[in-house]
Each structure stands twice: as C-alpha cells, then as structure tokens.
C-alpha positions as CSV (number, residue, x, y, z in Angstrom):
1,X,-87.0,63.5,-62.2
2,X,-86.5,59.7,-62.1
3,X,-84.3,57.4,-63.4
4,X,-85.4,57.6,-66.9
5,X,-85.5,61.7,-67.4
6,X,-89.5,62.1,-66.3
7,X,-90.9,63.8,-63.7
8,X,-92.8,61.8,-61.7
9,X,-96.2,63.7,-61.6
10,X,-96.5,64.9,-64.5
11,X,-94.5,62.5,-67.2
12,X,-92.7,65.3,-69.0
13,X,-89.7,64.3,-69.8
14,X,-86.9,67.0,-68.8
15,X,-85.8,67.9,-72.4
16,X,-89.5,68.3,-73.3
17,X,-89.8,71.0,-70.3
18,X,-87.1,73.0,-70.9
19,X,-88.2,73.5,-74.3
20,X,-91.9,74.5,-72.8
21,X,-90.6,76.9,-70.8
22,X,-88.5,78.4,-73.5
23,X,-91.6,78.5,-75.9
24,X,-93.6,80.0,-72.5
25,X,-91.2,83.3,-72.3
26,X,-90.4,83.2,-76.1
27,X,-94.1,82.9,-77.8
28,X,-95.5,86.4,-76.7
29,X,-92.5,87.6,-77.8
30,X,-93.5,87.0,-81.4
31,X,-96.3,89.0,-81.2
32,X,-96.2,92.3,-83.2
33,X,-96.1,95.1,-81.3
34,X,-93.5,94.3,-78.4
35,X,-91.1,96.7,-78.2
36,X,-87.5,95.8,-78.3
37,X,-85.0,97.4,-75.8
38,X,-81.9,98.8,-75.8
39,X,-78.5,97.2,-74.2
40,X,-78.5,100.2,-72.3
41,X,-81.4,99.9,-70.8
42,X,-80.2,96.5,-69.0
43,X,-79.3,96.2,-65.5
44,X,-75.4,96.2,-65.6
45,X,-75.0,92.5,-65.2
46,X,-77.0,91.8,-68.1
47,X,-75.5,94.3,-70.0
48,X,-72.2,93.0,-69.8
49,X,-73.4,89.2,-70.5
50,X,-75.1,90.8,-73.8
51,X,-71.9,93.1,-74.8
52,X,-69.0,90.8,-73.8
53,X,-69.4,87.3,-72.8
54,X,-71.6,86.3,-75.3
55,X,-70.9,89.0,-78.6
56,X,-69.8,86.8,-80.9
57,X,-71.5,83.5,-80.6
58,X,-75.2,84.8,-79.6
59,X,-77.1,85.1,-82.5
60,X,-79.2,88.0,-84.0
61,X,-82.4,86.2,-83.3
62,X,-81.2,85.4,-79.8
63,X,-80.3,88.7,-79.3
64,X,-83.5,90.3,-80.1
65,X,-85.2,88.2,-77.8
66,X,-83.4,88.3,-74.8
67,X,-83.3,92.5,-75.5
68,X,-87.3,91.7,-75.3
69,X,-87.2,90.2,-72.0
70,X,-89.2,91.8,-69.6
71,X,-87.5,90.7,-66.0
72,X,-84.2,89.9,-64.9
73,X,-85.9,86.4,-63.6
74,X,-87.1,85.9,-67.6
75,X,-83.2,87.0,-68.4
76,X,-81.9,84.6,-66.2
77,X,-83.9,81.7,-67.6
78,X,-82.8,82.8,-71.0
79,X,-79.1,82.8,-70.1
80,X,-79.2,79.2,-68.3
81,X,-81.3,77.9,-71.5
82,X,-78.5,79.8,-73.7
83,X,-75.8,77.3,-71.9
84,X,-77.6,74.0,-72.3
C-alpha cells in the first residue's frame, strides 16, 4: 500500500479490498442450497471462538455465515474481518 491507502498495482484502495474479499467468501454463500453446519462440527478452536468469545456480540446473520464456511483458512479470514 502507499501513502494514500492504494496498492500500487492495482489502485484498490485497502478498504475497498477487504470488502472484495469479504463479498468473495460471503456471495456463494447466499446461494440456496449450502448447507449450514453445526458448532460441533468445528475444529475446537473455532468452536470456542463461535461459543464463547464472540456469543453475545456476533450477530445471527454473522453466525450463519461463518457456520457455512467451508475451511479453517475462509474461518480465519472471517474472524480478522469480524475485528476490523
């Protein structure tokens, strides 16, 4: 990124990528059909991010998509976005 927030080769400013990326892992998620998993079925670590650290402030919509998240890499994404 340079000085004013762009990357230098492609001009996208770094607000404007992070919300690509989001819309990249979240749009096929709005297609009917995905399944939804349980909390249970996380690995452990995501589990107790889901369950504890963030029970009360995540929201149901948030929820539901990060419960459709196919890969821990896709989870992690989702839980640095869920920061910012």
């Amino acid at each position: 990124m340079t000085e004013n927030g762009r990357c230098p080769r492609t001009g996208i400013s770094g607000r404007a990528f992070l919300f690509l990326s989001i819309l990249a892992l979240v749009l096929p998620l709005l297609i009917p059909g995905q399944a939804k998993k349980s909390v249970k079925d996380l690995p452990e670590r995501y589990r107790k991010w889901i369950a504890e650290d963030v029970v009360f402030i995540i929201s149901p919509k948030e929820r539901d998509v990060f419960l459709q998240l196919e890969s821990d890499r896709e989870r992690d994404i989702f839980i640095e976005a869920f920061w910012k």
